[in-house]
C-alpha positions in Angstrom: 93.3 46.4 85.2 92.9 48.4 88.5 94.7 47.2 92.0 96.2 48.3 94.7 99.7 46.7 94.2 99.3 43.7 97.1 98.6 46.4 100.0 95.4 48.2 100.9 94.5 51.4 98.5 95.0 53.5 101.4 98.0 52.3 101.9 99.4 52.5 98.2 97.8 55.6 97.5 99.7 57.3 100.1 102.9 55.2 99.1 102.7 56.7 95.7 101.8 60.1 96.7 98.3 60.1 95.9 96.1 62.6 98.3 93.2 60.2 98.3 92.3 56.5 97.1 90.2 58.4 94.2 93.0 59.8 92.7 95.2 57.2 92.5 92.2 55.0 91.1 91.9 57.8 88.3 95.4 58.0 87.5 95.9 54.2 87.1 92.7 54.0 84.7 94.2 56.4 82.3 97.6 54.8 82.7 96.6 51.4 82.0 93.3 52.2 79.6 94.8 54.9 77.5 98.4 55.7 77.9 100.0 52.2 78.0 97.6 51.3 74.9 98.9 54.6 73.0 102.4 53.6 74.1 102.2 50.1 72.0 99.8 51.2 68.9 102.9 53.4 68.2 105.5 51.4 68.8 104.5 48.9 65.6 104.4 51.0 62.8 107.3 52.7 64.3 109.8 49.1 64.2 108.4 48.5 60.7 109.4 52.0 59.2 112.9 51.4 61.3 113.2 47.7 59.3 111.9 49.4 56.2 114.8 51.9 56.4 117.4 49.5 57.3 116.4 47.3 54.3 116.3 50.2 51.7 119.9 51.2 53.2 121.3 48.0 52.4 119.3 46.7 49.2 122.1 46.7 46.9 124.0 44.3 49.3 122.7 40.7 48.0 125.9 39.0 48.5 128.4 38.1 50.9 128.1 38.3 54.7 125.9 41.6 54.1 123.0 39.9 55.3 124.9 39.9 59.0 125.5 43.9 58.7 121.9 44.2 57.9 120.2 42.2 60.8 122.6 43.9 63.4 121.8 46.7 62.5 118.0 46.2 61.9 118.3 44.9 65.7 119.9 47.9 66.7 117.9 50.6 65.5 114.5 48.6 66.8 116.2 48.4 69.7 116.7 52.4 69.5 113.0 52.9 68.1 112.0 50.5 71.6 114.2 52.2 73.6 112.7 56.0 72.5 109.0 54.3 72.6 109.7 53.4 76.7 111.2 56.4 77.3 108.1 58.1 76.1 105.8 56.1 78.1 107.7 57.2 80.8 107.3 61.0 80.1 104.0 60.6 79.9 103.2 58.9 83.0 105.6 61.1 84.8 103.4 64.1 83.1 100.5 62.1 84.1 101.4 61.8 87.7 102.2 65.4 88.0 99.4 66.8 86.8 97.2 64.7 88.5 99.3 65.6 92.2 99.7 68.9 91.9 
């Protein structure tokens, strides 16, 4: 789970802004043990409610090339829910960094 990206820790520590090897040791255990998990527990339920909503939308549409309209769309609002879900991740490990820094 933990490394020091191919270099030394010093070396990385100080490449990522990190005051000591401690720190950055810290930060990367919450990233990877708690924040990255979080990240993908939500993400889940989150594509299923998005496929559930696309498929209630579009129920009445059992004919025809409907079917076509629904997958593309399903695709494109998970791609949407994915999209928010990394954007998210980011936030927090840019909150995370931060905190941590400062």
């Amino acid at each position: 789970v933990l490394s020091c990206d191919g270099a030394t820790c010093e070396k990385s520590a100080a490449a990522g802004g990190y005051t000591s090897v401690y720190q950055y040791m810290i930060t990367n255990a919450v990233l990877q043990l708690l924040l990255l998990p979080f990240g993908l527990l939500i993400l889940y339920p989150m594509l299923l409610q998005a496929n559930k909503l696309v498929a209630a939308a579009f129920q009445w549409t059992s004919c025809g090339m409907w079917w076509l309209v629904r997958l593309v769309l399903g695709t494109c609002v998970s791609a949407l829910v994915m999209w928010s879900n990394d954007h998210l991740q980011l936030a927090l490990r840019d909150m995370l960094f931060f905190s941590t820094t400062s």
